[in-house]
C-alpha beads as a LAMMPS data file, in Angstrom:
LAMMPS data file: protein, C-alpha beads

434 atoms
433 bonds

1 atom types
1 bond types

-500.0 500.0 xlo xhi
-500.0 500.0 ylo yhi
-500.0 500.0 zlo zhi

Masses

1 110.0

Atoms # bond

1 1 1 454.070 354.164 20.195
2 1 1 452.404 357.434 18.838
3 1 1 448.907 356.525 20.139
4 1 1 450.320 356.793 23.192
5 1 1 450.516 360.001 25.406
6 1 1 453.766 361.521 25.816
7 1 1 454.254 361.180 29.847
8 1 1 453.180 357.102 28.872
9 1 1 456.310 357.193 26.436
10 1 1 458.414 358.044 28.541
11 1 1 457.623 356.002 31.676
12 1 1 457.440 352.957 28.714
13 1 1 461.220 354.272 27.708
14 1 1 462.149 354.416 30.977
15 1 1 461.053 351.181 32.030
16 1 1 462.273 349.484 28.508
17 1 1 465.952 351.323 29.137
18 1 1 466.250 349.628 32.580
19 1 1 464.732 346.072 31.756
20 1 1 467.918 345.998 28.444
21 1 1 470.195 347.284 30.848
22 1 1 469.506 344.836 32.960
23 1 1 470.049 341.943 30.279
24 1 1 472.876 343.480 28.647
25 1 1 474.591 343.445 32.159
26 1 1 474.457 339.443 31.847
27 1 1 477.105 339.542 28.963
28 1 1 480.545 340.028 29.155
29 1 1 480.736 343.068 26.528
30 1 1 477.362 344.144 27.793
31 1 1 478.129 347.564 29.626
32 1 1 480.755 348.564 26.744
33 1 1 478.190 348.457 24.325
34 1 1 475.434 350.458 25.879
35 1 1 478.658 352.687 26.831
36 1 1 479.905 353.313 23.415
37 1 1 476.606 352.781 21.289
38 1 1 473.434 353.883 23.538
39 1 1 474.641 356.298 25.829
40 1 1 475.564 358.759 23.585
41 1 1 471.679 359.323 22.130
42 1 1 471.408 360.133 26.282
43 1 1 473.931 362.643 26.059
44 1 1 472.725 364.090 22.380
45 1 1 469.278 364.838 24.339
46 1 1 470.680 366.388 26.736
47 1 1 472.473 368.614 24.733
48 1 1 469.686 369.683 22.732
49 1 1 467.975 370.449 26.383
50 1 1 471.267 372.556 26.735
51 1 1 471.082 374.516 23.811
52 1 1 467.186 375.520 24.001
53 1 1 467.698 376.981 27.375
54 1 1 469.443 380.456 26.336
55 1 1 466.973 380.820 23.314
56 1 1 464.011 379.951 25.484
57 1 1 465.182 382.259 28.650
58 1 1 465.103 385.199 26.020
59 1 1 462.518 384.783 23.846
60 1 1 459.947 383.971 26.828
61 1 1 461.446 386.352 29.115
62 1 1 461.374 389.617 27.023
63 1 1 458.301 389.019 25.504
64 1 1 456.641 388.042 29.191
65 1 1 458.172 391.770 30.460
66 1 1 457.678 393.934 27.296
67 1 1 453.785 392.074 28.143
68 1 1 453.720 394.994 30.842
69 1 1 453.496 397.880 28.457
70 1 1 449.929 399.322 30.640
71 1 1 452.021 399.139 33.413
72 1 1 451.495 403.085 33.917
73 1 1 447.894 402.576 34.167
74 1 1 447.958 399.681 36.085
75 1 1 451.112 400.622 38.073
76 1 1 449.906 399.962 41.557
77 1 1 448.016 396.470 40.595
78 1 1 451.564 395.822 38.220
79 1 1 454.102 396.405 41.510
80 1 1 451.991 394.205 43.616
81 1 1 452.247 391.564 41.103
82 1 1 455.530 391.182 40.690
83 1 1 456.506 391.443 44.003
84 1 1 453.796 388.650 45.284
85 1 1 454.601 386.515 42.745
86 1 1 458.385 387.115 43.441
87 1 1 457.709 386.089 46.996
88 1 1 455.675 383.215 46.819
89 1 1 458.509 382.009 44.408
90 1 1 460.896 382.411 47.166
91 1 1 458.881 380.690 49.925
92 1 1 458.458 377.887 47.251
93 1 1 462.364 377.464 46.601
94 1 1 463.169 377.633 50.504
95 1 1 460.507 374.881 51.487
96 1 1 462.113 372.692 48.459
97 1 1 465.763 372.860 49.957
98 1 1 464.452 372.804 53.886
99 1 1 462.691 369.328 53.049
100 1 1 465.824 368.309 50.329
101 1 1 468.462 369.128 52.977
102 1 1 466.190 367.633 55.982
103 1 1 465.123 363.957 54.599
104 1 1 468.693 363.875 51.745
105 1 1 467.268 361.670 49.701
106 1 1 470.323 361.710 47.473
107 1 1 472.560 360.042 50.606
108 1 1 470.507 357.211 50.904
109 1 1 472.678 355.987 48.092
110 1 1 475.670 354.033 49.111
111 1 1 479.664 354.977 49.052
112 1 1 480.101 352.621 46.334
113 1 1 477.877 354.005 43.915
114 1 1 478.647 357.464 44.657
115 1 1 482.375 356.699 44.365
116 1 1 481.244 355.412 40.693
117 1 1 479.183 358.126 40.098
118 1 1 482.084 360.782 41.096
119 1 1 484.328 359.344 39.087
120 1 1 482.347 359.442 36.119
121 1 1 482.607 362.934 36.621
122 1 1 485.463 363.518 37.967
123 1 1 486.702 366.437 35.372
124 1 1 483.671 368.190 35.954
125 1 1 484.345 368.194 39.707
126 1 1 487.772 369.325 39.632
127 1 1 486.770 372.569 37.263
128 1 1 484.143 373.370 39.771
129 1 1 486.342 372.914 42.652
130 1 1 488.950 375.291 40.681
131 1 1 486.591 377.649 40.226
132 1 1 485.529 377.599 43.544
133 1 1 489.174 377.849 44.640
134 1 1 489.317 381.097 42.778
135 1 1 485.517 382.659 44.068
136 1 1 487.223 382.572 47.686
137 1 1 489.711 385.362 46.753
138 1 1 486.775 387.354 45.171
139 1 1 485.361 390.606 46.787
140 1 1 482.192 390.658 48.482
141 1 1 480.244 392.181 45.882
142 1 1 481.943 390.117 42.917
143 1 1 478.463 388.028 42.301
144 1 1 476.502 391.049 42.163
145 1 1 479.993 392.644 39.741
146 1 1 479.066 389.181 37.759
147 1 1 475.529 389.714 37.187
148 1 1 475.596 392.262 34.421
149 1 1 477.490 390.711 31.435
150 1 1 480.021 393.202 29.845
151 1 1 479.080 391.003 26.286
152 1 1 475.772 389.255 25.996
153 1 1 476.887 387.158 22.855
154 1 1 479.405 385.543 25.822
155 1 1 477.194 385.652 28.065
156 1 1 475.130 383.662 25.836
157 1 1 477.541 380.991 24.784
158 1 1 477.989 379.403 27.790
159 1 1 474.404 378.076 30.648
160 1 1 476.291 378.782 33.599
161 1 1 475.991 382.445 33.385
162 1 1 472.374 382.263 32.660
163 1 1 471.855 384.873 35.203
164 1 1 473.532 387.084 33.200
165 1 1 471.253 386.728 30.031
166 1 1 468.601 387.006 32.374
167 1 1 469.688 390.455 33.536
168 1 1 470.245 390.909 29.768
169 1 1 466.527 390.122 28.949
170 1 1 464.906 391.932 31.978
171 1 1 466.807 394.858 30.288
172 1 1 465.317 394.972 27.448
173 1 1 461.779 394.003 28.144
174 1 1 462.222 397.628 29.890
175 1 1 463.880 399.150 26.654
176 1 1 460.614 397.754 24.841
177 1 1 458.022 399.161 27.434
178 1 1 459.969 402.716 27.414
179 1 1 460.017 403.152 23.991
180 1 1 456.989 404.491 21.426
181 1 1 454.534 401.611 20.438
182 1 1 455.182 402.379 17.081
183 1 1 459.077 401.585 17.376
184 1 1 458.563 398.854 20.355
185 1 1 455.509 396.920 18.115
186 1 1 458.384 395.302 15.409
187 1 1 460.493 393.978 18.055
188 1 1 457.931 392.571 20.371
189 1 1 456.182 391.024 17.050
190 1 1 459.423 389.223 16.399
191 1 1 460.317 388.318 19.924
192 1 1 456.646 386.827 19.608
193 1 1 457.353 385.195 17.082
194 1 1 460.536 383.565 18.209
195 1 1 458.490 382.350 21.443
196 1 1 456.552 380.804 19.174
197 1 1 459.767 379.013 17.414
198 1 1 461.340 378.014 20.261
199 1 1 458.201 376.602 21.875
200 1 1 457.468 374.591 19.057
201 1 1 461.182 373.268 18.928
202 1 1 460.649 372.240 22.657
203 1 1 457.490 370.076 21.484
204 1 1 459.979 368.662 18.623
205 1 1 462.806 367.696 21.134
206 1 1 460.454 365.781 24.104
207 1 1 459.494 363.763 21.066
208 1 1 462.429 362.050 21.509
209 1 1 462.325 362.101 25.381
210 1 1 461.254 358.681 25.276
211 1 1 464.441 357.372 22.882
212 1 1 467.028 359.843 25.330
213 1 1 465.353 358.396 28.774
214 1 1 465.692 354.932 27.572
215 1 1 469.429 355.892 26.513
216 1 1 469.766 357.634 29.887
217 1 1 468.481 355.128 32.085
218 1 1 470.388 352.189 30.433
219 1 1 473.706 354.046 30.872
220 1 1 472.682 354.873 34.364
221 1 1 471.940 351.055 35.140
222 1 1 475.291 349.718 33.534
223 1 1 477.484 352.206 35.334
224 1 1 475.762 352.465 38.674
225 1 1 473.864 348.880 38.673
226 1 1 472.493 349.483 42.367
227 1 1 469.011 348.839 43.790
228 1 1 469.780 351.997 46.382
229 1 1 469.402 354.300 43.202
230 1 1 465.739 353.766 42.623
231 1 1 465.215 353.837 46.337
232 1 1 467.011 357.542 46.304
233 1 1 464.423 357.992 43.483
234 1 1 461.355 356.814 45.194
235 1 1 462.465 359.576 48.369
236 1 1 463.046 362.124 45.571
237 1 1 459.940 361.962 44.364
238 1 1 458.347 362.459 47.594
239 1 1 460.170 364.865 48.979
240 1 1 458.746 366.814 45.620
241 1 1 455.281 365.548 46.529
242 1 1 455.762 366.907 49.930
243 1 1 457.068 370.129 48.939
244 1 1 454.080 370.885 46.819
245 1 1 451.470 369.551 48.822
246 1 1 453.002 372.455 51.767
247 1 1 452.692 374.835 48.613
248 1 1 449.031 374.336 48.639
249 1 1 448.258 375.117 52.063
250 1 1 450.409 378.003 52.093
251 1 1 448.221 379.280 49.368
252 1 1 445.555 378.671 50.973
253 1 1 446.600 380.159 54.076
254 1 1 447.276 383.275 52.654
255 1 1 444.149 383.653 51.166
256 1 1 442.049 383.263 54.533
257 1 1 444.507 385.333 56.476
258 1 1 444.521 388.365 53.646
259 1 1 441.051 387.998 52.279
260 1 1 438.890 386.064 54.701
261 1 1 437.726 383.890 52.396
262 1 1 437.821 379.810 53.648
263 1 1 439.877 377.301 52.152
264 1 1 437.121 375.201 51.171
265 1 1 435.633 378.347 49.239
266 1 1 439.142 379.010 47.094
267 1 1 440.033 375.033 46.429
268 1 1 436.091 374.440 45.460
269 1 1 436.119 377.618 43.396
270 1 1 439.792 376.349 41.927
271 1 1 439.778 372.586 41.625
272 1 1 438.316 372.400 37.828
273 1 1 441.098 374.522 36.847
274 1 1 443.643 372.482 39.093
275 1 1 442.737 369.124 37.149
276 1 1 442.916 370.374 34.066
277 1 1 446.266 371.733 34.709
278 1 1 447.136 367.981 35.976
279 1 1 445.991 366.651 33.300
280 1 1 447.584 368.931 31.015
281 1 1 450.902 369.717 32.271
282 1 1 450.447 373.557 30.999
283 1 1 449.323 376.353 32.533
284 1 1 448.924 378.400 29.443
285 1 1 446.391 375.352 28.183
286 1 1 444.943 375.899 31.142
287 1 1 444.596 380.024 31.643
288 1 1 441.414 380.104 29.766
289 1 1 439.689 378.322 32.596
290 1 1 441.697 379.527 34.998
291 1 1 440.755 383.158 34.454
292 1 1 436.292 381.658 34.293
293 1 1 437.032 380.238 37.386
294 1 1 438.917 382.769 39.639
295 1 1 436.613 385.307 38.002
296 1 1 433.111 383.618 38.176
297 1 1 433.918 381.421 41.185
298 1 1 436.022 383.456 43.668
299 1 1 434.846 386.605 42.916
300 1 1 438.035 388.642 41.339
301 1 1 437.044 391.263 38.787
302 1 1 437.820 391.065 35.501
303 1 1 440.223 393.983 35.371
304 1 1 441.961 392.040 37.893
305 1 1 442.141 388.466 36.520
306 1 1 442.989 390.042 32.684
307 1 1 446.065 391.180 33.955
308 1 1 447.338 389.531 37.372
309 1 1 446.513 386.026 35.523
310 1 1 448.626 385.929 31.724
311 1 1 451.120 387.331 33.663
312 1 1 451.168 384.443 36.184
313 1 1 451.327 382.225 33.284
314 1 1 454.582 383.523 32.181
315 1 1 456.046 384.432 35.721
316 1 1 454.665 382.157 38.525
317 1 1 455.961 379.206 38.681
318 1 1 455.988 378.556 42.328
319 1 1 455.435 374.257 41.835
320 1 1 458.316 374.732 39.046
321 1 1 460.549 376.450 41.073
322 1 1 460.483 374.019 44.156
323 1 1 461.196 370.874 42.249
324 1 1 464.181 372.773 40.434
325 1 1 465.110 373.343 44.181
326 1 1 464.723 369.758 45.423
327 1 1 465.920 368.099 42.344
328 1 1 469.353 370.271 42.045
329 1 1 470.357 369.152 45.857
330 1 1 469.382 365.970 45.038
331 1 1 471.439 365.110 42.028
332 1 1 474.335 366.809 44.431
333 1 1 473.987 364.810 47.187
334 1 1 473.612 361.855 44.730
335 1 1 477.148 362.794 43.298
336 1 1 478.564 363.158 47.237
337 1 1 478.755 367.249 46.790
338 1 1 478.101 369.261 49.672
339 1 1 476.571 372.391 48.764
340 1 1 477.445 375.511 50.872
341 1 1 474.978 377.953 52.197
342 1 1 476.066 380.407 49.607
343 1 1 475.592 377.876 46.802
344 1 1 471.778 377.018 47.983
345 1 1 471.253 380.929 48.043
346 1 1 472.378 381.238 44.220
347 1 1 469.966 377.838 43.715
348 1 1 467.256 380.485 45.495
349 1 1 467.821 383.567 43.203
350 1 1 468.218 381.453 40.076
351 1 1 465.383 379.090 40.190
352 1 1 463.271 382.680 40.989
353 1 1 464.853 384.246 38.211
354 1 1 464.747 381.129 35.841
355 1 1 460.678 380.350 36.316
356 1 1 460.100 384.131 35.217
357 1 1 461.014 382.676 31.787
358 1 1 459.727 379.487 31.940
359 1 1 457.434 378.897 29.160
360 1 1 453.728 377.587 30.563
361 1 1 454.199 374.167 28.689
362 1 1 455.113 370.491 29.540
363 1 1 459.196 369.779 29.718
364 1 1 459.983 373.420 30.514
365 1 1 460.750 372.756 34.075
366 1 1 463.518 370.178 32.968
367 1 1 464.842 372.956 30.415
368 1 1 465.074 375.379 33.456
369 1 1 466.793 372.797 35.790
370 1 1 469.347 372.485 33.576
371 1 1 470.171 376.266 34.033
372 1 1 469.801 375.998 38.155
373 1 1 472.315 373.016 37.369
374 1 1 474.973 374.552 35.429
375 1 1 474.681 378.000 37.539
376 1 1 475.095 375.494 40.772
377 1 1 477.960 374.006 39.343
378 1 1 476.533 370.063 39.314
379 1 1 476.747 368.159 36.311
380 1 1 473.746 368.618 33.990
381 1 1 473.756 365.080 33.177
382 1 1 472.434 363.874 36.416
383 1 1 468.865 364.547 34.816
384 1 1 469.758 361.001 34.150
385 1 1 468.432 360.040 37.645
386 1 1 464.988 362.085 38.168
387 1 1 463.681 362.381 34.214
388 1 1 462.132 358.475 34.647
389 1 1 459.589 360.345 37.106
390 1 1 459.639 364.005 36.197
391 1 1 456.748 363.634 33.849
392 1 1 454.300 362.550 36.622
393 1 1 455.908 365.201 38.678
394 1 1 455.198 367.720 35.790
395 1 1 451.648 367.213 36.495
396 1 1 451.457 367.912 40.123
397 1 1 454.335 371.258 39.979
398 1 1 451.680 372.573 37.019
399 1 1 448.901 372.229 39.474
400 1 1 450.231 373.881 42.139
401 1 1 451.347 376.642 39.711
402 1 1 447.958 377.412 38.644
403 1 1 447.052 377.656 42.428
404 1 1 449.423 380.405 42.965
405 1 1 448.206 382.367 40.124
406 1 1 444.511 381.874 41.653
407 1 1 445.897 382.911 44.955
408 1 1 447.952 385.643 44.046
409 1 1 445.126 387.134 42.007
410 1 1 442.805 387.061 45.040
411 1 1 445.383 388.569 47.109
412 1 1 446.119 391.207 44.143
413 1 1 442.303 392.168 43.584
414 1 1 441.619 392.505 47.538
415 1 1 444.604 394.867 48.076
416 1 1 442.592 397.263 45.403
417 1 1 439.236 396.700 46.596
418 1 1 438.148 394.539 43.640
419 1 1 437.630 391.533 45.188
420 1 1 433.372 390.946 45.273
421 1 1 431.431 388.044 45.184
422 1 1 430.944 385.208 43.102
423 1 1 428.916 385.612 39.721
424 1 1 428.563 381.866 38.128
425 1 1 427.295 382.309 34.609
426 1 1 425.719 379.823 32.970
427 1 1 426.280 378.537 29.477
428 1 1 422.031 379.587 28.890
429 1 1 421.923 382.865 30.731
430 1 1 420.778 385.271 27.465
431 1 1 418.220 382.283 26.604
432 1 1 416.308 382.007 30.151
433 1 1 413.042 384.004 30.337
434 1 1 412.608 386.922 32.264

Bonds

1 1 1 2
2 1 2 3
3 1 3 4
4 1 4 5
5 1 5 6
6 1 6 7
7 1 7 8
8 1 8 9
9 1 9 10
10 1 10 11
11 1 11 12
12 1 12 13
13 1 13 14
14 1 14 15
15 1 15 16
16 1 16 17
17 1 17 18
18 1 18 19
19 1 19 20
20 1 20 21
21 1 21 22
22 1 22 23
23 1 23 24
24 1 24 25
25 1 25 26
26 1 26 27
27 1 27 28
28 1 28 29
29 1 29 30
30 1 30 31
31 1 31 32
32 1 32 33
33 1 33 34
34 1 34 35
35 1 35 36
36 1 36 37
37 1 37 38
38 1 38 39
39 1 39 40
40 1 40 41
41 1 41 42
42 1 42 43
43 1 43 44
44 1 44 45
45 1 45 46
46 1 46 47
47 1 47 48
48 1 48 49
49 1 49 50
50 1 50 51
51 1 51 52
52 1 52 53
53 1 53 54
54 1 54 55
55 1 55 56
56 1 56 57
57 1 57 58
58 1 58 59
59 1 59 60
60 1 60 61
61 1 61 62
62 1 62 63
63 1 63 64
64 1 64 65
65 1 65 66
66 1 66 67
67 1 67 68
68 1 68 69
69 1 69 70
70 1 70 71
71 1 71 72
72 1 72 73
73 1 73 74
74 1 74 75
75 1 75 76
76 1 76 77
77 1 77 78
78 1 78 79
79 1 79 80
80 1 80 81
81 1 81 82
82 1 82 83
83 1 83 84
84 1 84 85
85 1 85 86
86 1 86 87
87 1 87 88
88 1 88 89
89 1 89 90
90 1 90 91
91 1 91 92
92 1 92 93
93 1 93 94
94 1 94 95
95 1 95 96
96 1 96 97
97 1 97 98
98 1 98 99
99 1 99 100
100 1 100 101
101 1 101 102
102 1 102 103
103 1 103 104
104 1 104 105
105 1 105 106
106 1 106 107
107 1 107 108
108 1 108 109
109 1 109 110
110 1 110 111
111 1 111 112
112 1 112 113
113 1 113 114
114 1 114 115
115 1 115 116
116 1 116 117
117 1 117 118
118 1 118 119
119 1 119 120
120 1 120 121
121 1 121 122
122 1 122 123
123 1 123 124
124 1 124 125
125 1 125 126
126 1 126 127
127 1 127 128
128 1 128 129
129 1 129 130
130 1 130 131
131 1 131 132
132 1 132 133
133 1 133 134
134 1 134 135
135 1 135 136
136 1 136 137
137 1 137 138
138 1 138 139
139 1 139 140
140 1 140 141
141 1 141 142
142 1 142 143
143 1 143 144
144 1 144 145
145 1 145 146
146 1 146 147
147 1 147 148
148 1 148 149
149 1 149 150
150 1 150 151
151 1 151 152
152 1 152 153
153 1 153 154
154 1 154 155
155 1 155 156
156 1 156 157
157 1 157 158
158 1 158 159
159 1 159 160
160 1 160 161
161 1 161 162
162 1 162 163
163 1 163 164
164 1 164 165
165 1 165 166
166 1 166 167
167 1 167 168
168 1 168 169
169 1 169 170
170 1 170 171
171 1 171 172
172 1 172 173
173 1 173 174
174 1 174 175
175 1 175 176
176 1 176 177
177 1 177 178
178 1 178 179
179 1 179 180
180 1 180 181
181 1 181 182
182 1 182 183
183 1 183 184
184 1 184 185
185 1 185 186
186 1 186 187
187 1 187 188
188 1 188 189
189 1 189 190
190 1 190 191
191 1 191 192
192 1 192 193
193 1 193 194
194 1 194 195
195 1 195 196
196 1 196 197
197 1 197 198
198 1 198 199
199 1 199 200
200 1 200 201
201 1 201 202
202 1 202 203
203 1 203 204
204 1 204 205
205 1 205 206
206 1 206 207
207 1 207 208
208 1 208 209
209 1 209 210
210 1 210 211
211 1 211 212
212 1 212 213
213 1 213 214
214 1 214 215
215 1 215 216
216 1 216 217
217 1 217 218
218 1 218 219
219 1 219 220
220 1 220 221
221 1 221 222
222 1 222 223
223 1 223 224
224 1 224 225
225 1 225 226
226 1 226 227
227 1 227 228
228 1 228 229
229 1 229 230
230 1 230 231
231 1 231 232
232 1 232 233
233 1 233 234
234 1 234 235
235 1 235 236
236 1 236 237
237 1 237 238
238 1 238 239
239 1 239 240
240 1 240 241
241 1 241 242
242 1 242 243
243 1 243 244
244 1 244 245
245 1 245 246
246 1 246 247
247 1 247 248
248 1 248 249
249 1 249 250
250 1 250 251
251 1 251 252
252 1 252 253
253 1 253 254
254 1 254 255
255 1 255 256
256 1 256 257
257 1 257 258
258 1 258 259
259 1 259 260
260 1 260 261
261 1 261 262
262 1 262 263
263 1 263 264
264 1 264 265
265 1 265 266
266 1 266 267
267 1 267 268
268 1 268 269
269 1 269 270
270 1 270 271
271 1 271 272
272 1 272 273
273 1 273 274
274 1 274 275
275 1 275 276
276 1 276 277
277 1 277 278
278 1 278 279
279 1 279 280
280 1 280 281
281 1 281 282
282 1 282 283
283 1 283 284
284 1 284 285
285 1 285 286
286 1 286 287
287 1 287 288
288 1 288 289
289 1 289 290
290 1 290 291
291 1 291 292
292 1 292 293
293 1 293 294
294 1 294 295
295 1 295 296
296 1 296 297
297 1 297 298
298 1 298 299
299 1 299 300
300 1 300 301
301 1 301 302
302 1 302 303
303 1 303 304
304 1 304 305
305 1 305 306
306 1 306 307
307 1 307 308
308 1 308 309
309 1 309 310
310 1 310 311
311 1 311 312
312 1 312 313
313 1 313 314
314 1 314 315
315 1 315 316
316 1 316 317
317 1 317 318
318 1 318 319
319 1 319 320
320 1 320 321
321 1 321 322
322 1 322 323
323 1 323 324
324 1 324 325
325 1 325 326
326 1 326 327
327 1 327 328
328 1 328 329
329 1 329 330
330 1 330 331
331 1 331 332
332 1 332 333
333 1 333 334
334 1 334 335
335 1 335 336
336 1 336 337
337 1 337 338
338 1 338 339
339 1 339 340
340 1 340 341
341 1 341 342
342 1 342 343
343 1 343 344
344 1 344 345
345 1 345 346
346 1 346 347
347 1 347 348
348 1 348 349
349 1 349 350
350 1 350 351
351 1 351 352
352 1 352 353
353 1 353 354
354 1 354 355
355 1 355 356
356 1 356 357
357 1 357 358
358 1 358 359
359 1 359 360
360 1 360 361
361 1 361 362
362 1 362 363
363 1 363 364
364 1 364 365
365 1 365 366
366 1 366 367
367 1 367 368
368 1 368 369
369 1 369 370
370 1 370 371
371 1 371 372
372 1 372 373
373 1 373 374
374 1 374 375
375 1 375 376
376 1 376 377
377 1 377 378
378 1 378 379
379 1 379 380
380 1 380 381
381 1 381 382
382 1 382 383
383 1 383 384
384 1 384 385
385 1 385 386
386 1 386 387
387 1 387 388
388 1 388 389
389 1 389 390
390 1 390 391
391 1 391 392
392 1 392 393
393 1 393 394
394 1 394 395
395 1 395 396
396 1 396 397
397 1 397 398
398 1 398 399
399 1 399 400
400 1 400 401
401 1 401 402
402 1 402 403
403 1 403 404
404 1 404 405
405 1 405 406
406 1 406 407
407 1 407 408
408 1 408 409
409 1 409 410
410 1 410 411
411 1 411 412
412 1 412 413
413 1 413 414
414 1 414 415
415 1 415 416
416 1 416 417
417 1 417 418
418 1 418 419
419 1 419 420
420 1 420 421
421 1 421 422
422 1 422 423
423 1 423 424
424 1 424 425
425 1 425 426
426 1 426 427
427 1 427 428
428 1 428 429
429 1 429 430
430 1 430 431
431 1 431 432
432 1 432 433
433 1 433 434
């Protein structure tokens, strides 16, 4: 099992967790035992996806804005960022919930096993149904009242006011880039460090993502034991596809409309870097290439790419942010909730918010998701019915995010006239003879 790659792990628990479902479903006392003695390692793994998210919003977050501390000298390159990147995190989460709420691949499962499904959950549906009860009475400006915590360690000890810690670690990140160096270098070494922590404790936790999707998908298979689930799964999955693939020629779009440059020039100068970030599922594994190609191959100057492209790595995460988008409408419409117009706006500003902190590494996504989730109100443990594919989907969303960085840097570097030609440099340049 440990020769094998992680994203083959899981696929193997996945498949393993639905074949012993399957069998157990032949005996009598069958379901109760997976209920009562393999579910719960599901649930314990989701948990522990629960309690990395505040940690990891926070750690990632401040240190990715307290990154910005030459934002004086490179204030008009910084704003431009931001605001780019903001946007073409937008357009990503709108084209995820147009092409969720246009095919609903979570309603092509039946009444019956929605029914089931609901009534697993029923006590989570009538809190959220309480609480939206009480959010009708509420002034107009009570979300944006909501949005700054009034105690962050409260704030903190509960994922569905993760917007709230966000605000909380925005806030600082601008204490730390306001302050001297001298007094802002200690806390951004520790906040650093604590990246560092929490990144490693994600590697430690997807080691058992094969154990919690086998636990997951056997529970799911013994409760719900219908065929139309996997279909629902299949049109997930391409919905996500879909999504992504409109993602890429968006990008490139933008690029021949703002810099002239054809699409055939960007995705040839590009595609290296875009299969190693398949292959990879990390666009910090892949920056290093990223940054050779965009500068070498598409012509941005290095000024440019040092800056527009770490930051990208924290902050972009356009492919990230449309399957949060997709796969939080799905697992509603899987449940039988109908998600207002309101409620798809907070999915909007929360899965923007949310992939500013999402850490460059594979399993991140599914971390975030569970905040889009809980801030949503629908029940975190439908991961249950999209982790089986969401490593394979990790691969494509990391792709795409490495295009937007490539394409926001070229859009970036021609808006301050640094955009040139390419300069290809080869491995034996100092060695070749005049």
């Amino acid at each position: 099992m440990k020769k094998l790659a992680l994203h083959w792990q899981i696929l193997l628990g996945m498949v393993l967790g639905v074949v012993f479902a399957l069998i157990m479903t032949n005996f009598e006392w069958g379901s109760q035992f997976v209920t009562d003695w393999i579910k719960p390692f599901g649930n314990i793994f989701i948990n522990l996806l629960k309690l990395i998210a505040v940690p990891l919003i926070l750690a990632s977050l401040i240190k990715g804005v307290s990154d910005l501390k030459d934002i004086s000298k490179l204030s008009k390159m910084g704003g431009r960022t931001i605001v780019t990147y903001i946007i073409t995190t937008v357009v990503a989460v709108s084209i995820g919930l147009s092409i969720v709420n246009i095919i609903q691949p979570g309603k092509t499962i039946t009444e019956e096993t929605r029914t089931e499904l609901t009534e697993s959950y029923k006590g989570d549906a009538d809190s959220k149904i309480s609480a939206a009860n009480e959010q009708k009475n509420a002034g107009p400006l009570k979300a944006l009242e909501d949005l700054v915590p009034s105690n962050i360690f409260n704030a903190a000890s509960d994922n569905g006011n993760m917007l709230q810690v966000i605000f909380f670690a925005i806030f600082f990140g601008i204490g730390l880039i306001l302050i001297p160096e001298e007094h802002s270098k200690p806390v951004k070494a520790f906040f650093d460090g604590f990246n560092e922590v929490i990144l490693k404790l994600i590697d430690i936790i997807m080691l058992g993502a094969p154990y919690g999707v086998f636990a997951l998908l056997a529970a799911l298979v013994v409760e719900a034991p219908s065929a139309d689930l996997f279909k629902a799964l299949a049109w997930y999955a391409l919905c996500v596809v879909f999504g992504l693939f409109l993602m890429l020629c968006f990008y490139t779009l933008i690029v021949w409309i703002f810099t002239k440059k054809t699409p055939s020039f960007f995705i040839n100068g590009i595609s290296p870097a875009q299969l190693l970030a398949f292959s990879t599922s990390s666009s910090a594994a892949t920056l290093p290439v990223t940054m050779e190609r965009v500068e070498e191959h598409l012509g941005v100057e290095e000024e440019v790419t040092s800056f527009v492209l770490p930051i990208g790595a924290t902050i972009n995460m356009d492919g990230t942010s449309l399957y949060q988008a997709v796969a939080a409408v799905f697992i509603a419409q899987a449940f039988g909730m109908d998600l207002s117009f309101s409620v798809q706006m907070g999915i909007i500003a929360t899965a923007t918010l949310a992939s500013i902190g999402s850490a460059a590494v594979p399993g991140a996504g599914m971390v975030m998701l569970v905040i889009v989730l809980a801030q949503a109100g629908i029940p975190e443990a439908g991961l249950a019915l999209i982790f089986a594919v969401d490593r394979p989907l990790d691969m494509c969303r990391t792709t795409v995010n490495v295009t937007g960085d490539a394409a926001v840097s070229m859009l970036v570097a021609k808006s301050v006239g640094k955009l040139g030609e390419p300069h290809e440099k080869k491995w034996d340049d100092n060695y070749k003879s005049e």
